[in-house]
C-alpha positions as CSV (number, residue, x, y, z in Angstrom):
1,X,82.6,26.9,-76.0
2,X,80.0,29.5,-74.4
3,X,81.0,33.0,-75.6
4,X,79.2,36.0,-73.2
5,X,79.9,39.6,-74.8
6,X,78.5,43.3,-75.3
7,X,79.1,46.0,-77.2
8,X,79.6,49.7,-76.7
9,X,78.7,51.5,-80.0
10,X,80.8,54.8,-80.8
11,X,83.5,55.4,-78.5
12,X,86.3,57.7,-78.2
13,X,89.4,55.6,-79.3
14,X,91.7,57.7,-77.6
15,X,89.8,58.0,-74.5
16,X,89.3,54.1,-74.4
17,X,92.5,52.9,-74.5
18,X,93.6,55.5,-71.6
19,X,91.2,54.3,-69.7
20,X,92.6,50.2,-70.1
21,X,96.4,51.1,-70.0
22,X,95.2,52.9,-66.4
23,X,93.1,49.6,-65.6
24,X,96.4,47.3,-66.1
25,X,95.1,45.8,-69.7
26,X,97.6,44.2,-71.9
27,X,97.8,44.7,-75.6
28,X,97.7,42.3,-77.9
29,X,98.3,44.4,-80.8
30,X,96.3,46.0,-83.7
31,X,95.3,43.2,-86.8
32,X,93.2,43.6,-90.0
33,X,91.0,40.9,-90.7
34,X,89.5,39.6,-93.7
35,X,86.1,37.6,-93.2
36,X,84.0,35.8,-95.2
37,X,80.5,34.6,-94.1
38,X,79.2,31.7,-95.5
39,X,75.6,30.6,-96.1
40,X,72.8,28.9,-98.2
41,X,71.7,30.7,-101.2
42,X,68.3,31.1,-99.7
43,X,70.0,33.0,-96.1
44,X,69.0,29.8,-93.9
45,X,71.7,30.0,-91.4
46,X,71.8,33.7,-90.5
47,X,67.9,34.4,-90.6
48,X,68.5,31.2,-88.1
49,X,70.9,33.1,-86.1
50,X,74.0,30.7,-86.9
51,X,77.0,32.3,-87.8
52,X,79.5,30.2,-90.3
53,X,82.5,32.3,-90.9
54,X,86.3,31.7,-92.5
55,X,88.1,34.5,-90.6
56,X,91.9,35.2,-91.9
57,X,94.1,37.2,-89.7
58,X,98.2,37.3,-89.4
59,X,98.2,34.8,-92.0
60,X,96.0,31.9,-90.1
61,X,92.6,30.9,-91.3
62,X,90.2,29.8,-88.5
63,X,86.4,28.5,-89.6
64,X,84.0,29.0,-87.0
65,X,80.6,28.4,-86.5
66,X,78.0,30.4,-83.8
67,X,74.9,29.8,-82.7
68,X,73.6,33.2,-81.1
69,X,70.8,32.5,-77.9
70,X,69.4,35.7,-76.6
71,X,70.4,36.9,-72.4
72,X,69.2,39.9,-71.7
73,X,71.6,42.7,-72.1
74,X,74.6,39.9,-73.4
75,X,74.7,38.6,-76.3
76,X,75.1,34.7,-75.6
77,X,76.3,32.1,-78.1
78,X,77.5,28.8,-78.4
79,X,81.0,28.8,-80.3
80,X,83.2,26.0,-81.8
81,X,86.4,26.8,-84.1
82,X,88.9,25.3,-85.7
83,X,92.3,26.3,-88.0
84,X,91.8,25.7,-91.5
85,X,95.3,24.8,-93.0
86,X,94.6,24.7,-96.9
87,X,91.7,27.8,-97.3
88,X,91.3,27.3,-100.9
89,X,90.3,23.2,-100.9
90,X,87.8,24.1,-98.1
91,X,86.2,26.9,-99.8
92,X,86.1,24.6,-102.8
93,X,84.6,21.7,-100.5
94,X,81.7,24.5,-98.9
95,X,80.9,25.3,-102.2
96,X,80.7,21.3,-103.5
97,X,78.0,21.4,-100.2
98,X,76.0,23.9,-101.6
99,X,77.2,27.4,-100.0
100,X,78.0,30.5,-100.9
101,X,80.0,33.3,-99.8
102,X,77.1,35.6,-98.5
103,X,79.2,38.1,-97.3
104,X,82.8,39.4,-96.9
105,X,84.4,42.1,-94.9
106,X,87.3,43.6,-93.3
107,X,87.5,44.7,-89.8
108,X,90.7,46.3,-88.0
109,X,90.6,44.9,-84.3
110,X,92.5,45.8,-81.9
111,X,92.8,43.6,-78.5
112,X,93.1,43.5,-74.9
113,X,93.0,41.8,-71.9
114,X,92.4,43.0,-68.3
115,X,90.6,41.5,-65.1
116,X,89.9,38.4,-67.1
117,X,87.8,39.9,-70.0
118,X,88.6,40.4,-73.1
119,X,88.2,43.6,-75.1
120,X,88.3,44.9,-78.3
121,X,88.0,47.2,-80.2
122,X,86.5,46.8,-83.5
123,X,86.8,49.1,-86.8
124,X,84.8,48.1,-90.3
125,X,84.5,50.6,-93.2
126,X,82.2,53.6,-92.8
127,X,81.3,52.7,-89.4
128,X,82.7,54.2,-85.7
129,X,84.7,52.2,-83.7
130,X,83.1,50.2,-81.5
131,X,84.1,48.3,-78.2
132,X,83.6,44.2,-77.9
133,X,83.5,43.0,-74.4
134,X,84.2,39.4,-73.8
135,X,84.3,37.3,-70.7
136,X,81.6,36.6,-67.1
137,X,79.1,38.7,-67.2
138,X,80.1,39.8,-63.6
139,X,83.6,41.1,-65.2
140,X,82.2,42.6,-67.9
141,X,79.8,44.6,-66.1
142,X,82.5,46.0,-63.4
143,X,84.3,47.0,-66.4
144,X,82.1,48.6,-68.1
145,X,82.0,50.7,-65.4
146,X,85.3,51.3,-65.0
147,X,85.8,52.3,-68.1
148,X,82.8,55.1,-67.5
149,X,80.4,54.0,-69.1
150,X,77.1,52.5,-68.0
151,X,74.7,49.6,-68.9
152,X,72.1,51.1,-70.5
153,X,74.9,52.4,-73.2
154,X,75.8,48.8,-74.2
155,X,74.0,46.5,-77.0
156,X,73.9,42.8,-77.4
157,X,73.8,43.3,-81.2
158,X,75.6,41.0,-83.8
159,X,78.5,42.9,-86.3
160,X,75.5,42.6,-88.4
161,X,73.5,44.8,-86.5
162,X,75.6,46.9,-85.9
163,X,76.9,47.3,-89.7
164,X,72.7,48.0,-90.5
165,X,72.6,50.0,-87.9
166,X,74.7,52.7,-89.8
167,X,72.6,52.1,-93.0
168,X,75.6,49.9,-94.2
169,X,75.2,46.2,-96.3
170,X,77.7,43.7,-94.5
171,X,77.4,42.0,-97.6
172,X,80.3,43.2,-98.9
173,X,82.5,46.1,-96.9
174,X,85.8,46.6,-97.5
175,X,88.6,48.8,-96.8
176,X,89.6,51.3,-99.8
177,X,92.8,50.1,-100.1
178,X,91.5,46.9,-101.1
């Protein structure tokens, strides 16, 4: 599956979802998200730009892996997932293959839909919400507008970026609570 998506850096929470319950969006509620990376020891498949994750939300585990290709403003990848019903046996398999958890985090996400994109918006540890934009890039542009903002405020960044870009490790960022 081809995934085309942006990201607004910073928003006003508030302000944001005001703006999508006016625009029509649906919610499809607020989830926290535990999400380990996996990797080589040496870093192969992220300094590669390949993203394999284990991603556990509402009590469903789904392993996905992400090729990121750069377009312009969007950020472009190729993605393919798939549940994992038994995490512990495939962790235990990964690691029999020679990975390692590089990193793990927890992100609260919160998400809608409207005018066939998807949106969301995205909370980790120490860093300000941010919006994820999902869908045509024709769609995601119109509502980018719509929401009031403009082009030349969005990034194609990765989380990973954007966790650096506060001076933040994703290595390892976790809620308090945890």
């Amino acid at each position: 599956m081809r995934e085309v998506e942006l990201k607004i850096l910073d928003i006003d929470v508030k302000n944001v979802k005001s703006k999508l319950k006016a625009l029509g969006a649906s919610c499809s509620g607020t989830h926290l998200m535990h999400i380990n990376i996996f990797d080589y020891p040496d870093g192969r498949l992220l300094r590669n730009g390949i993203l394999f994750r284990l991603r556990t939300s509402q009590g469903k585990t789904v392993l996905t892996l992400k090729k990121h290709h750069s377009s312009g403003k969007f950020k472009d990848s190729e993605e393919t997932e798939m549940e994992v019903p038994d995490v512990k046996s495939f962790v235990s398999i990964l690691g029999s293959l020679g990975y390692v958890c590089a990193e793990e985090q927890e992100k609260r996400r919160t998400t809608y839909h409207v005018n066939g994109v998807e949106v969301e918006i995205d909370e980790y540890p120490g860093v300000p919400p941010y919006l994820e934009i999902e869908g045509p890039k024709k769609n995601i542009e119109a509502l980018v507008k719509k929401l009031g903002f403009r082009m030349s405020q969005t990034t194609n960044y990765t989380y990973q970026q954007v966790i650096k870009s506060y001076g933040l490790d994703p290595k390892r960022l976790l809620f308090q609570n945890r």
